[in-house]
Phi, psi and omega in degrees: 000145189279133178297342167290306180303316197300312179295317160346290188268012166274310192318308187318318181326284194286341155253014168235020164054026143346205183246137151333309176294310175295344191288258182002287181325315169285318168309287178002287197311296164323289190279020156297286216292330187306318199288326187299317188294326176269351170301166206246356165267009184303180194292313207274271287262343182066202178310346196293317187302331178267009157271342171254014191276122155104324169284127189283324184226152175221104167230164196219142173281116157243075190074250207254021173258142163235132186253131156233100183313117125316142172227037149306007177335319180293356216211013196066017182066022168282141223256142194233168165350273178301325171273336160314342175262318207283333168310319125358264164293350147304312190254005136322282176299305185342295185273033174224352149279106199291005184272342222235138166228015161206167176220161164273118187243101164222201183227123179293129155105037169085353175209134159348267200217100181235037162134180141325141177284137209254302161306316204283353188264329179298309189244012182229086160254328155336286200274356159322100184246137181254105163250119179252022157269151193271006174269337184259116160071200224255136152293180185320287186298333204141238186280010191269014179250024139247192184267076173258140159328335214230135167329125156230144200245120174255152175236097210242133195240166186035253184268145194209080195222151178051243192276008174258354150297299166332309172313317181280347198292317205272011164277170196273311166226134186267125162253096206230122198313160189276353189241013190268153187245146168242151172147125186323006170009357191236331160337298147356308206226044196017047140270097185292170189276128200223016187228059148102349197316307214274338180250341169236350138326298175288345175270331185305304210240017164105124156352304211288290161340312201263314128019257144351313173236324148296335174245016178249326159074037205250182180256151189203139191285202163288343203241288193323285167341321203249327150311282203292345182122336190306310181269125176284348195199140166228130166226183172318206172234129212108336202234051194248345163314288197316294199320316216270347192280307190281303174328313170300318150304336119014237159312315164272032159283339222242141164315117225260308173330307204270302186278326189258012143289325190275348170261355182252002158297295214276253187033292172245038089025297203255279221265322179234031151288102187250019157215192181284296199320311160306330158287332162327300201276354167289314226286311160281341162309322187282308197288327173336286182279041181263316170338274164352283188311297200239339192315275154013293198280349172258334178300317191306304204299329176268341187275345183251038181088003172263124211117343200266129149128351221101359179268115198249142160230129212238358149283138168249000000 
């Protein structure tokens, strides 16, 4: 079968709520075959392979962007200990490097995420360290207890699954390949969602939806995803990187003061607001001095014909 035919017949799968095993089973295949081509150990991949061997996490500056790669292929990008931590301190620094203004999250080998490692939990629970207060130290996947200041972008290509959902939950937007499968995957196998599932699911899609897929534990394609609010972009398949690269670039074209007051108004809005009038009054606290900084300088700028008729540019 052809990989266009693979995809083809998961998706029919998968919008006519077939059983997750027959669903799975065709993804399976699929991302067999996306990962020999696109991995990065593959025969062809060359010198590329010898910069990522043996790293769990990878990332690369592209001017005022950062992509930080899983680098787990062989396991589906299932997440261990050592990536959990190093994953962590990517995006730490990311957001405290004042040079840098969105990042990128993806998975090397054809697929996002497809969890917690599952072996390393069967057979190391000794050497497990779990912390649980959640104001403290790294979660289970990593990084999914922080705040970041600054946009993330997940670019999720095959499996996105269990704590590798969790994971795309904690980007700001999910850009996701047309063959990518989402799903509470750990249902299955009584592991619970302990990295936000159960708490930024239901503010993304609603409760009833969020629902759905927590206590069903199925799988949901890219068209579904995107029905619900989950997926932000469906591109092909191969381009979900790219997509999230422009996207990203983007965005940091745009007055970086002025957009990230305004994401961390609607941020705590959803999560720490505990009345309206108070989300108001953050809102004018944050947004205020944005006048001064940046604002002025953008009114000069329209005033002086840009921008005008309807014409957007996100370059200045």
């Amino acid at each position: 079968m052809t990989l266009r035919a693979c995809q083809s017949t998961t998706r029919a799968l998968l919008a006519r709520n077939l059983s997750w095993r027959a669903a799975t089973a065709l993804v399976r295949l699929l991302g067999k075959k996306y990962s020999e081509k696109n991995s990065p150990y593959s025969t062809t991949a060359g010198k590329e392979s010898e910069k990522v061997a043996g790293r769990t996490v990878v990332k690369e500056r592209r001017g005022s962007v950062v992509t930080v790669a899983i680098n787990r292929p062989e396991v589906r990008n299932a997440v261990n200990q050592e990536t959990a931590g190093r994953l962590l301190d990517e995006l730490t620094a990311f957001d405290s490097d004042p040079a840098l203004t969105v990042a990128v999250l993806h998975g090397n080998g054809g697929n996002f995420c497809a969890g917690y490692d599952l072996k390393e939990l069967a057979h190391h629970t000794a050497s497990l360290k779990l912390e649980q207060d959640v104001t403290k130290g790294p979660a289970p996947m990593g990084p999914s207890r922080l705040v970041l200041s600054k946009p993330l972008i997940a670019a999720v290509s095959g499996y996105a699954v269990a704590g590798g959902l969790e994971l795309a939950l904690l980007a700001d937007l999910r850009v996701v390949e047309e063959s990518a499968v989402m799903g509470v995957f750990c249902r299955r196998f009584g592991v619970p969602l302990i990295d936000g599932g159960t708490v930024r699911l239901p503010r993304l899609i609603g409760l009833s939806r969020a629902m759905d897929l927590i206590l069903t534990g199925r799988p949901i394609g890219a068209q579904e995803a995107l029905a619900f609010g989950l997926a932000n972009r469906v591109v092909p398949d191969g381009q979900a990187l790219q997509a999230a690269l422009e996207l990203a670039e983007q965005i940091s074209t745009f007055p970086q003061q002025c957009m990230r007051a305004d994401r961390s108004s609607a941020l705590y809005s959803v999560y720490d607001a505990p009345s309206f009038s108070l989300a108001l009054q953050y809102e004018m606290d944050h947004g205020a001095p944005i006048i001064q900084t940046e604002s002025v300088a953008g009114a000069t700028t329209f005033s002086s014909g840009t921008g005008r008729g309807g014409k957007f540019s996100s370059k200045r």
